[in-house]
Structures are given as C-alpha cells and as structure tokens.
C-alpha positions as CSV (number, residue, x, y, z in Angstrom):
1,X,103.8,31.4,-63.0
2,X,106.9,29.3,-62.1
3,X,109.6,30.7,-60.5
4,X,113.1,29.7,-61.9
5,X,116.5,30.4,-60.5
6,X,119.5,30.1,-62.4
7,X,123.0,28.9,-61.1
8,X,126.0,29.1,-63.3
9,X,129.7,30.3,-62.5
10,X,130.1,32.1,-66.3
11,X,128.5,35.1,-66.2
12,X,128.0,35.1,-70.2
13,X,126.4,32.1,-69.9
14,X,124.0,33.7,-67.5
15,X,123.8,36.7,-69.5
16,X,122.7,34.6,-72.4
17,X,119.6,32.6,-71.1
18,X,118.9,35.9,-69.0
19,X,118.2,37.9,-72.1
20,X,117.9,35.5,-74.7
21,X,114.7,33.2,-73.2
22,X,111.5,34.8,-73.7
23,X,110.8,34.0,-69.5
24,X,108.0,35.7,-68.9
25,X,105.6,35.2,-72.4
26,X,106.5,31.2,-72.0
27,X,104.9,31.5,-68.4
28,X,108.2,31.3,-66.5
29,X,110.0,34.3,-64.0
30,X,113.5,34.4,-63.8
31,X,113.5,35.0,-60.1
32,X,117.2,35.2,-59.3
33,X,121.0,33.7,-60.1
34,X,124.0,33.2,-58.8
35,X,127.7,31.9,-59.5
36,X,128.1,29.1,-57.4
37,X,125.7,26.6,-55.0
38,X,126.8,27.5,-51.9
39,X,125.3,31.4,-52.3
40,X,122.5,30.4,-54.2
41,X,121.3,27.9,-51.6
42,X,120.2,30.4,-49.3
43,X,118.5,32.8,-52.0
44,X,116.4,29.8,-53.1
45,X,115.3,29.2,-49.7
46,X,114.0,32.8,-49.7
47,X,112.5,32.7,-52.9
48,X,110.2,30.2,-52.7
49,X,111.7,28.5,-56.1
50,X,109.9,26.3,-58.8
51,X,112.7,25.1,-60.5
52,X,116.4,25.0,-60.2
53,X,118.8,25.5,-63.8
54,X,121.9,24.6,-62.4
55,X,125.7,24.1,-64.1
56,X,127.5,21.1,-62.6
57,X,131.0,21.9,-62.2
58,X,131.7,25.0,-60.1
59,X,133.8,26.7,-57.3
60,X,132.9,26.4,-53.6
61,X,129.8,24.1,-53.8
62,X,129.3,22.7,-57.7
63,X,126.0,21.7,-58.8
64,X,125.9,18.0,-57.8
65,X,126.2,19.0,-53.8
66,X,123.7,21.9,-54.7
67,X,121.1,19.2,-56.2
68,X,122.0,17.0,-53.3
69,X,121.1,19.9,-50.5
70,X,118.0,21.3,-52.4
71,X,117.1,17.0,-52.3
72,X,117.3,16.6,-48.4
73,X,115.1,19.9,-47.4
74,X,113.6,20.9,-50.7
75,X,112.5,18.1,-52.3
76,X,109.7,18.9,-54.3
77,X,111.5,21.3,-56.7
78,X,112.5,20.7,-60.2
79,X,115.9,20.1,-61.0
80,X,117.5,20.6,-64.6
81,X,121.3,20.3,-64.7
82,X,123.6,22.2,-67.1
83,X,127.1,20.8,-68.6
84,X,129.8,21.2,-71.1
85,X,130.5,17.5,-70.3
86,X,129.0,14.8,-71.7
87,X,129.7,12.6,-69.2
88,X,127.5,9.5,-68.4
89,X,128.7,9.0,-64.3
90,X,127.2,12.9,-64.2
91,X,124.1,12.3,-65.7
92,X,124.1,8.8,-63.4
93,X,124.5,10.9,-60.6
94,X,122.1,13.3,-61.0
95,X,119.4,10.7,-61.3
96,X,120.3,9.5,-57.9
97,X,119.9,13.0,-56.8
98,X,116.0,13.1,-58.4
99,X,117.7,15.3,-61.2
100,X,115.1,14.9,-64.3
101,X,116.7,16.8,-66.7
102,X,119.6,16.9,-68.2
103,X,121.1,20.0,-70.8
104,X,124.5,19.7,-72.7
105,X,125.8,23.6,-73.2
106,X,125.1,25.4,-75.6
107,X,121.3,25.3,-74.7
108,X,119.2,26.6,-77.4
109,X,116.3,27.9,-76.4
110,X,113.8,25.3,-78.0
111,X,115.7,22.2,-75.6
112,X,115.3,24.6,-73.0
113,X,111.4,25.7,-73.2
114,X,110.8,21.8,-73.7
115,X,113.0,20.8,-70.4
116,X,111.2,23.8,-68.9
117,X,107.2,22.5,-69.7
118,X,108.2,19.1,-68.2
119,X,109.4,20.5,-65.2
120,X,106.3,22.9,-65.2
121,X,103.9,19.7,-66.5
122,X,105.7,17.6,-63.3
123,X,105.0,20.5,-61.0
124,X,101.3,21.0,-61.5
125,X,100.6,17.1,-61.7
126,X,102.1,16.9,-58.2
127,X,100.1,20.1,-56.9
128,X,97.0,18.2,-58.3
129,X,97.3,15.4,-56.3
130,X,97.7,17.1,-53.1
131,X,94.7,19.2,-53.7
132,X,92.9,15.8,-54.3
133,X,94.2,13.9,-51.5
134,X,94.0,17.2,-49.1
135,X,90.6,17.1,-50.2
136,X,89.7,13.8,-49.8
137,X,91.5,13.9,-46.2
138,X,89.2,16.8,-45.5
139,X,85.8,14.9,-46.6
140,X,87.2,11.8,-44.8
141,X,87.9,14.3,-41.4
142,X,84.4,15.9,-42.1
143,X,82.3,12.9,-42.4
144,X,84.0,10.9,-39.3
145,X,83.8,14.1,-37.1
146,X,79.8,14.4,-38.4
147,X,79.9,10.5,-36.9
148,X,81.4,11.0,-34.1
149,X,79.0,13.6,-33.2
150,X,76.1,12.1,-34.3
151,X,77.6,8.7,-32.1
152,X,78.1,10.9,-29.2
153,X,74.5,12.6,-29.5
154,X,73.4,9.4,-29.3
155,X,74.2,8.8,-25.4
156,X,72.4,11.8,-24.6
157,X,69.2,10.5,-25.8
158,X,66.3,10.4,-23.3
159,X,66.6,6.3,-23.4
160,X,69.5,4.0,-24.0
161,X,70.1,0.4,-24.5
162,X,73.3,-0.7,-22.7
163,X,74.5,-2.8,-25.8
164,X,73.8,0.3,-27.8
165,X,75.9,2.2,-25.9
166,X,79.0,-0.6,-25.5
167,X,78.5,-0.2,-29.4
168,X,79.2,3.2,-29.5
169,X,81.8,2.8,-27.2
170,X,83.3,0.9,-29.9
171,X,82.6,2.4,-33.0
172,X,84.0,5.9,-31.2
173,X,87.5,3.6,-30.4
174,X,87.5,3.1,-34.2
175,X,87.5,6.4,-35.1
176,X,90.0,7.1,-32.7
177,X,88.2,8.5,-30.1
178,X,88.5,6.4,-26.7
179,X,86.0,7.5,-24.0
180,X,86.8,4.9,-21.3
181,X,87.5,7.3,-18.3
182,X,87.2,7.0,-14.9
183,X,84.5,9.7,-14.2
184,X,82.2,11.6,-16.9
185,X,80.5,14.8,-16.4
186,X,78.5,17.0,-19.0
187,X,78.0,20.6,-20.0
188,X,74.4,21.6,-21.9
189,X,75.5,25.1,-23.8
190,X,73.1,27.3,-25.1
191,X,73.1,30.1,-26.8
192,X,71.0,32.1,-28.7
193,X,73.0,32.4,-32.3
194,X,71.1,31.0,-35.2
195,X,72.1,29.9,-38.8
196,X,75.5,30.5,-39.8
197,X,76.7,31.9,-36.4
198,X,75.6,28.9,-34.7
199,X,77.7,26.7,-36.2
200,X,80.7,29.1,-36.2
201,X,79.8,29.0,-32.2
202,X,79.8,24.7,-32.6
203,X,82.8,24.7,-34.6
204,X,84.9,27.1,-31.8
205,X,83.7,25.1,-29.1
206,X,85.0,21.8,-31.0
207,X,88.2,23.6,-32.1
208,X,88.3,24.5,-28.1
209,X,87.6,21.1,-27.1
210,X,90.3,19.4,-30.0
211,X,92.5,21.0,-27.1
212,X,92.0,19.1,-24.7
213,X,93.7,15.9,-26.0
214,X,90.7,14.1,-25.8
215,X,89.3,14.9,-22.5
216,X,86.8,17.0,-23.7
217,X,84.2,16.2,-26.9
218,X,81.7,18.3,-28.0
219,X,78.3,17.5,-30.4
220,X,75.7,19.6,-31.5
221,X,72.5,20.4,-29.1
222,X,69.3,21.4,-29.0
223,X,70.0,24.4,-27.3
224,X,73.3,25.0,-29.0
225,X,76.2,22.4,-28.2
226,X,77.0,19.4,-25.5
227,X,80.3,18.5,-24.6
228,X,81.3,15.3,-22.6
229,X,84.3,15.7,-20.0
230,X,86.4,12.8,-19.3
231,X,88.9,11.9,-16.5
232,X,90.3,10.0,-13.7
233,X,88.3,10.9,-10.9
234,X,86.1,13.5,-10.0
235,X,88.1,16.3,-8.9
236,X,90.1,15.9,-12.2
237,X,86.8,15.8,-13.9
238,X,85.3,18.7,-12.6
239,X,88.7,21.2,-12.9
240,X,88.3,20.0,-16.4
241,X,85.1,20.8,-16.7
242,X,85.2,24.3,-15.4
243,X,88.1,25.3,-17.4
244,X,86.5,24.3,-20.5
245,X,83.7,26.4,-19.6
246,X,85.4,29.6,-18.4
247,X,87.6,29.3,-21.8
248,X,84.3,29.0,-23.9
249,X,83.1,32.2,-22.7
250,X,86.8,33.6,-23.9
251,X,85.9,32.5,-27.5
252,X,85.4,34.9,-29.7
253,X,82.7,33.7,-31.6
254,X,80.9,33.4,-28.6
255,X,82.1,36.8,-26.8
256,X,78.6,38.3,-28.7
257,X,76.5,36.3,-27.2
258,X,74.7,37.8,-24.4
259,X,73.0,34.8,-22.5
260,X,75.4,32.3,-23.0
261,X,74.9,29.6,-20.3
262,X,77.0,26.5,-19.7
263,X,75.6,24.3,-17.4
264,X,77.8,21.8,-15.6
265,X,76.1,18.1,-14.9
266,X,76.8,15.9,-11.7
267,X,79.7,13.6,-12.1
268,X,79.3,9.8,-12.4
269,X,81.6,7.2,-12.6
270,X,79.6,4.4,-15.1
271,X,79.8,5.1,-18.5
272,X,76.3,4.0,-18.9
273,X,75.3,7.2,-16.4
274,X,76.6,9.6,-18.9
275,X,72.4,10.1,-19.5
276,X,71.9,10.9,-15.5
277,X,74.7,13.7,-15.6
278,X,72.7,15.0,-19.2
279,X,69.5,15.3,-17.0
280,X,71.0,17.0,-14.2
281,X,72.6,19.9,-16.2
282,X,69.6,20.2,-18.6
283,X,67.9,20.5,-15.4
284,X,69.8,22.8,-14.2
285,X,70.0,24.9,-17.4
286,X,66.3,25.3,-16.9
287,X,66.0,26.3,-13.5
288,X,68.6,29.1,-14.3
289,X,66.7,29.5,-17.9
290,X,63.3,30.1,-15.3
291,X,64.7,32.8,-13.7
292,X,64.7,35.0,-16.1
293,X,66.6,35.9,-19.3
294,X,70.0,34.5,-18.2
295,X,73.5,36.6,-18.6
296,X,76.6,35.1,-19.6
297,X,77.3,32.5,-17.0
298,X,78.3,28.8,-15.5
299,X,76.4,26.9,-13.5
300,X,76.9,23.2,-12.1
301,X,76.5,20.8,-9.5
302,X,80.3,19.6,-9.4
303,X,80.6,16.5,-7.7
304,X,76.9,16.7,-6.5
305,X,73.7,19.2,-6.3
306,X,74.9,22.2,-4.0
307,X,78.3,21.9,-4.1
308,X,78.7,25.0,-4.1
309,X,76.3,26.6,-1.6
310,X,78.3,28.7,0.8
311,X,81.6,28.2,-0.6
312,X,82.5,31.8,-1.4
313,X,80.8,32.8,1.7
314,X,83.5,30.3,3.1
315,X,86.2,31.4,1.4
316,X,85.8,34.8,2.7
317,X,86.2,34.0,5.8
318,X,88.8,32.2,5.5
319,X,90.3,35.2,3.3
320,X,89.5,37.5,6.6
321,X,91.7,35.1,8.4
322,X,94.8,34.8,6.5
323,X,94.7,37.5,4.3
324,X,98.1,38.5,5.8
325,X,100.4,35.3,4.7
326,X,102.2,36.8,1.6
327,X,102.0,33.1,0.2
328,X,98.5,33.0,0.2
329,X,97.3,31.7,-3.2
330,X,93.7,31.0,-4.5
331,X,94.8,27.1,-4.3
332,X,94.9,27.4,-0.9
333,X,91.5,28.6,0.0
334,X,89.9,26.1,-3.4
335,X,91.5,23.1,-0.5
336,X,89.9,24.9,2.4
337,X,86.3,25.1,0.8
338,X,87.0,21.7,-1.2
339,X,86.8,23.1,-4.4
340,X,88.5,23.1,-8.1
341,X,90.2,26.0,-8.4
342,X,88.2,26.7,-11.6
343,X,84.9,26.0,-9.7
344,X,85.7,28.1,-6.9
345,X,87.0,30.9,-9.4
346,X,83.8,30.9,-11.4
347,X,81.5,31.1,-8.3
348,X,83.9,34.1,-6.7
349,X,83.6,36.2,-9.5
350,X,79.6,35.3,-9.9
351,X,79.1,36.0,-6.5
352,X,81.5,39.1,-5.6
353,X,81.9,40.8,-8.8
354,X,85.5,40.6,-8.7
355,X,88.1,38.1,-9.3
356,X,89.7,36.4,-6.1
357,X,92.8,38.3,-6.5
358,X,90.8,41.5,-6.9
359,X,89.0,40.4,-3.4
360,X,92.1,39.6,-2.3
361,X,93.7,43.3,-3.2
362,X,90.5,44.9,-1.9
363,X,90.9,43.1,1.4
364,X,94.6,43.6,2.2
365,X,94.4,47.6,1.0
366,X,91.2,48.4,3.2
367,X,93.1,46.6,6.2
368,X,96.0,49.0,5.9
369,X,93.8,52.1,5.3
370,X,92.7,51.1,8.9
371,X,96.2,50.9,10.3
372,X,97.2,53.6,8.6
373,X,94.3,55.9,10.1
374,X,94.7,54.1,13.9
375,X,98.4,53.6,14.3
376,X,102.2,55.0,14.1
377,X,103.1,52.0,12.6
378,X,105.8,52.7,9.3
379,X,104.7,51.9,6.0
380,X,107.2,48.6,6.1
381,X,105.5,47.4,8.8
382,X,102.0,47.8,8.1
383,X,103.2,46.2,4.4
384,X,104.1,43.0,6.3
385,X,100.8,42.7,8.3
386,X,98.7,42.7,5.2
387,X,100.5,40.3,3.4
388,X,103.3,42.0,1.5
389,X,106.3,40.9,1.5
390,X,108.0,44.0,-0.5
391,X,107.4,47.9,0.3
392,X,107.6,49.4,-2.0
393,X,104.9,47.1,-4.4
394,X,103.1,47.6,-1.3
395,X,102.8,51.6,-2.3
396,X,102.6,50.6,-5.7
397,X,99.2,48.5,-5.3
398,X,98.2,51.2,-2.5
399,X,98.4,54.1,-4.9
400,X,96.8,52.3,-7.6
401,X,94.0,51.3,-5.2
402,X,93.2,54.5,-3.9
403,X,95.0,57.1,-5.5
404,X,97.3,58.0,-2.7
405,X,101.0,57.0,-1.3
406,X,100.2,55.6,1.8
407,X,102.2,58.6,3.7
408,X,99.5,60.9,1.4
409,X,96.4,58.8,2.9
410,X,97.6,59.2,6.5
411,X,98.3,62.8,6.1
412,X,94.6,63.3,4.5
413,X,93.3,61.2,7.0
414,X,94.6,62.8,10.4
415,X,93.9,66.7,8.3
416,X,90.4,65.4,8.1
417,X,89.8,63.9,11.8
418,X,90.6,67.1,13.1
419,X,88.1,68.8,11.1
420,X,85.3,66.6,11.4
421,X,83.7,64.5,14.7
422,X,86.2,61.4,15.7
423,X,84.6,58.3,15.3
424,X,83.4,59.0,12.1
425,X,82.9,55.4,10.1
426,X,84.6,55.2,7.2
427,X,82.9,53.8,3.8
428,X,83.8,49.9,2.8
429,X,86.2,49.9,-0.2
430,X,84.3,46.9,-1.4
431,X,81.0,44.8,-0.7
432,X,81.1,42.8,2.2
C-alpha cells in the first residue's frame, strides 16, 4: 500500500481530502500531514513516504523549497503539487523540481485518485526495474564469482601449462581480480560438513576472505575449500595467512565442525609455484589427517618445512627471561623466535593450552607466589619484579589467579609452614 503525506497550511482543506478520499479502499494510507514544509520535512523522513500532496504557497518553507529538499535527498518519491493559482512559472518550476503532477484547488476526488494511480503506476514501474537490474547484478556477481573459482581451481591442478596459467592470470585481471603478488602461499581446508552446510561453510570462508581486499581468495576443494594468500614478501604472506586461518575457525558456520583443519603451504615467490605450495599443505593435511581423527586445528610450514619446531619451546625461555619488563608484548618474543605473530600465537596455544598472555599471567603470578612465600619484600615491590608496573592491578590479577590478596597468600602460606615440614615443594600453577 502507498504511503501518502499531505502538506497544506488550511486545515479545511486538509480536513476535506482527509475525510472525503476513500484512502485506504483505493489502495492508498494517509500516513501523516502537516501545515507547512519545514515541519513536514522531517516527519517524511521518518515515515518512509510514497508520495508527497503538497500546496505551493505557504508560511516558513512553501511547497516549491519543500519539493526542492525532498529532490536533493529523497528523490525517488512522488511529488503532486496543490494550488489555487493557475500560474504557468509554478507549474514551470515544479517540473524543474521532478514535480509530475500538477492539481488546481478544488480537487475532486476523481482528478485526485487519477493523479494518485500515476504516481502509484510510476512507483511500481521504478521498483520493477530495480528488482530486474538487482537481479541481473546478482546473476552477473554469481556467475563471475563461479568463474573465478573455477579459474582459480584451475592452478591447483596436479599439472599446469605455463601459458595456461599466464591465461588465467589474465582472464582473473578481467574480472577484477589481480593476483600478481610478490609471494603466494596456500591453505587446503577440510571439513567434514556435507550438502547444504558445506556450501554455507564455502560461502563464510569467501565472505571471510572478500575481507581481505584481495589478498586472500578462496575456491571450492575436494576436502572442503582452498584459499590462495597473496603478498609482498613472505613474512607479510605468512601473517596473512595465519590470521585468515585463526578467523576461519571464529566463523560461525564453521564453529560446529569438529575436525576442522587448515593446513598452511610453504611460501613461494613464482606465480607458476602456486602448485608446489598446494602439494606441500595437502601433504601436510595428510600427515596430520594420518594421525588420527584430527581436532580443530592449523597447521603449516610458514616460510619452509619445520618452521616451527621448537619455537614455543623458544619462546618460553625467552618468557623465563624477561617475564619481568612490564612492556613485554607477544611481538617481542614472535621477533625473538622469528615468527608471525599469528604463527607463533597459533602454535602457543596448540602447544601450551593457553594463550600467550595466559602463559604470560601464569608465569608472572607463580613467580610472586615464590617471593611472597621466601621474602619480606612489600606487595609494591614484588609487583615491579614480575612485570607490573601498577599495584594495585597487580592484586587484582593475583586474586583472580588464585583466589587470595597477596597479603592473604603470605599469611596462609607462613600459617601452613609452621604446621607442616619446611622445604615442602609447592605444586606448579601451570605445565612446564
């Protein structure tokens, strides 16, 4: 049903096509009037109008600067304009202002119902061909994005022609997708969805990947999906790559699926090595695959097979050794062990069980249990040699750690060593 509003400084007037128009059997609703533009500018905003009956000649803002507002930010309603004047430079005017229709006072209610049905006719004509063109913009998306999978698929084949894939290279370009890059890696998902949930999985990860502003592209796979990562150089491309990953596993169309496995190719620099990266992360996905039923997880070979060996082992260590700068930031110890920060983040919490700032918390609390339960020192002090820079959020994370104030711990402590054997060892707070 069209919504009309109605804009007239006589309130008779108003009255009359109110109550005298049979609105709502004609197909119409009388939404809302007002006396003048300037206060029913706003109110049409809000009600989402079809059409606009305006008078011309009225206080504060008439009905030309009305048409001429509703013209700059709401151009696709209807306008009909009302006068007592039969006045040509008017009617001129309104046309300039996309004004259609034009009602000399007194309106019967036959002029109106006709003015009314073009406006309506106008309307639906306009809706129609933005349903067909959003349509065919929609087929046109489909079918290009259904290419430029089916193109991208296409370097992951077993075996490739170099010319073929300098074609594809420029076929991609002309759907407006440019992967010249300086390094390439890629990721082999599987899951274990099937029918209709499998391709709500695919579409999430491309949704994911549309994210990326191109330096991420993802087609369908045998296993589930493929995505090629792009960059500058291999660093960038592997941070990229890992943060794709660890946001896929956010998704949540794939949050339900219990051996979800993203496996991370080497990196290579030639475009026509994107196949060599494909082997090594299918490759990889079946080693991981051979071990058993897989959990939720990443795996990769980052800027070459093993990486990754003994980098969290690493990083602990180098954790153990600075764990008492304040500034201390996962960034820092991804430099040490020559890691992405993603990469290094994925493997810490694969390894440990916890995140690295949950390691991090673990380590610094556990060091001032032990200098709560062997020294005098003040809770200030011992807050600074564990890496806190504030006391009191020093308590704050203590307490939350372990239940006690740290003044509580010591007093438990010091109760307890005098009624059990000194020298007792005390239980890790976390694995080692």
């Amino acid at each position: 049903m069209m919504k009309v509003f109605l804009v007239d400084d006589e309130i008779a007037i108003r009255e009359n096509l109110r109550n005298s128009f049979p609105w709502e059997e004609k197909g119409f609703q009388l939404v809302g009037e007002a006396p003048d533009g300037e206060m029913a500018l706003p109110m049409i905003r809000d009600l989402h109008v079809d059409i606009l009956l305006t008078d011309i000649r009225m206080p504060f803002m008439d009905g030309m600067k009305l048409c001429e507002e509703v013209q700059r930010s709401m151009p696709w309603m209807e306008r009909i304009i009302l006068s007592g004047y039969d006045d040509f430079e008017y009617a001129r005017k309104a046309i300039s202002l996309g004004v259609s229709e034009y009602l000399l006072k007194p309106v019967t209610a036959r002029e109106l119902e006709e003015v009314l049905n073009r406006a309506r006719s106008k309307i639906e004509a306009r809706r129609q061909e933005r349903a067909s063109l959003s349509a065919l913009q929609t087929r046109v998306m489909n079918e290009n994005q259904f290419l430029r999978g089916k193109l991208l698929e296409s370097l992951f084949t077993e075996e490739g022609d170099p010319a073929d894939d300098d074609a594809v290279l420029r076929q991609m370009r002309q759907l407006g997708v440019n992967l010249t890059a300086g390094c390439y890696a890629v990721l082999d998902i599987s899951f274990s969805a099937e029918g209709d949930q499998r391709t709500a999985c695919r579409t999430a990860l491309t949704g994911l990947a549309e994210m990326s502003g191109g330096t991420v592209i993802v087609c369908s796979g045998a296993k589930g999906a493929r995505a090629l990562v792009l960059g500058d150089h291999p660093e960038d491309v592997e941070e990229r790559a890992y943060s794709f990953a660890n946001s896929s596993l956010q998704l949540p169309e794939l949050e339900q699926e219990p051996h979800l496995l993203i496996a991370i190719g080497d990196t290579v620099t030639d475009f026509h090595d994107i196949r060599l990266s494909m082997r090594s992360a299918r490759h990889l996905r079946h080693l991981k695959t051979a071990d058993g039923p897989s959990p939720r997880a990443i795996a990769g070979y980052g800027r070459g097979a093993g990486a990754g060996d003994g980098a969290v082992a690493r990083a602990r260590l180098f954790l153990d050794e600075r764990f008492s700068n304040p500034n201390l930031m996962l960034q820092d110890v991804a430099e040490e062990v020559h890691l992405s920060q993603s990469h290094l983040s994925t493997l810490f919490a694969q390894e440990t069980g916890m995140t690295f700032t949950q390691y991090l918390t673990g380590l610094r609390i556990s060091k001032a249990q032990e200098l709560l339960e062997t020294t005098d020192l003040r809770s200030f002090q011992i807050a600074e040699q564990v890496g806190y820079n504030d006391a009191h959020y020093f308590s704050y994370m203590f307490k939350r750690s372990t239940g006690l104030t740290p003044s509580e711990y010591r007093r438990g402590q010091r109760k307890e060593s005098k009624e059990n054997e000194p020298g007792q060892k005390k239980n890790e707070p976390f694995p080692s």
